[in-house]
N, C-alpha and C positions, 0 to 999 in steps of 0.2 A: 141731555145725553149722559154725562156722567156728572150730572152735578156739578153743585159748587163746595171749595177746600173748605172743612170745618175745621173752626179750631179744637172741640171740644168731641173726638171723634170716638166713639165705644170703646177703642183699647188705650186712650190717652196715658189711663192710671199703670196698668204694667208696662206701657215703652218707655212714659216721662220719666212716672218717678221713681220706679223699678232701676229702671236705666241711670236716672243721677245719682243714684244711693250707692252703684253697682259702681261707676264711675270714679265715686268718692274714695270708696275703698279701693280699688286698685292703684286711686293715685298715690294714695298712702302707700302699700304693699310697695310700690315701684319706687318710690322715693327711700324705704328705709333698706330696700335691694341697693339700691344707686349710691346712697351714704354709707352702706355697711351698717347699720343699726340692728343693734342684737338683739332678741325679743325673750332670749331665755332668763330665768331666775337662777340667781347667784347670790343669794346673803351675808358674801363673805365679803363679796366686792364695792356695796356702796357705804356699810355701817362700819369698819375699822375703828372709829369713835366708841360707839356704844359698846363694841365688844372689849376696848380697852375699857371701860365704865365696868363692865361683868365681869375680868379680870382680877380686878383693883375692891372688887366687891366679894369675892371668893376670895380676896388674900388677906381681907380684914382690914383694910386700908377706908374704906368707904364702909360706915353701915350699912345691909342689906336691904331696910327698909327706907334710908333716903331716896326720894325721889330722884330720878336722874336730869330731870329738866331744872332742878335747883345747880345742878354743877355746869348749865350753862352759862354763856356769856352776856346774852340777851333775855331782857325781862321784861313783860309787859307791867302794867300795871296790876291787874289784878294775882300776877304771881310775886313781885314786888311786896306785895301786902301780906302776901300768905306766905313770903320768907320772910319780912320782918317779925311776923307772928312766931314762929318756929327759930328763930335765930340763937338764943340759947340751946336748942336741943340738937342745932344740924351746924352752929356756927363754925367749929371748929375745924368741920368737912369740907366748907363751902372752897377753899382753895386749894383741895386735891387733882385735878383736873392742870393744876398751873405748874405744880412740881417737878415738869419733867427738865 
């Protein structure tokens, strides 16, 4: 009479996985409504670091071509190696970042 439930029924692909992917993103959308999470762009508000870096860079304080990842605090090893290499030409900068 009417058959038996398939699992696997002609429109599985647009209800399942249509529907989880649909699902996925609203729970996201409703979670960053429910926390207040701001999704605009503002480049003033997470870099305050690097723009005192471009500051101190336009005042002659920092040469303009020192990298900025040498005035970090943390070094892996292979930048380790490529500031000890350069340590004569940038050493004197290396502790501009510390001076305030």
């Amino acid at each position: 009479m009417g058959g038996t439930t398939r699992l696997w029924h002609p429109k599985w692909f647009s209800r399942y996985l249509w529907g989880t992917i649909a699902s996925i993103h609203l729970t996201g959308f409703v979670a960053d409504q429910t926390y207040g999470i701001d999704r605009k762009k503002n480049p003033e508000f997470m870099w305050p670091w690097w723009h005192e870096i471009m500051r101190k860079k336009e005042k002659g304080e920092i040469p303009m071509d020192m990298p900025g990842y040498m005035l970090c605090k943390y070094r892996n090893e292979p930048e380790e190696r490529w500031t000890a290499e350069r340590e004569e030409e940038y050493g004197e900068f290396m502790g501009a970042m510390d001076a305030e």
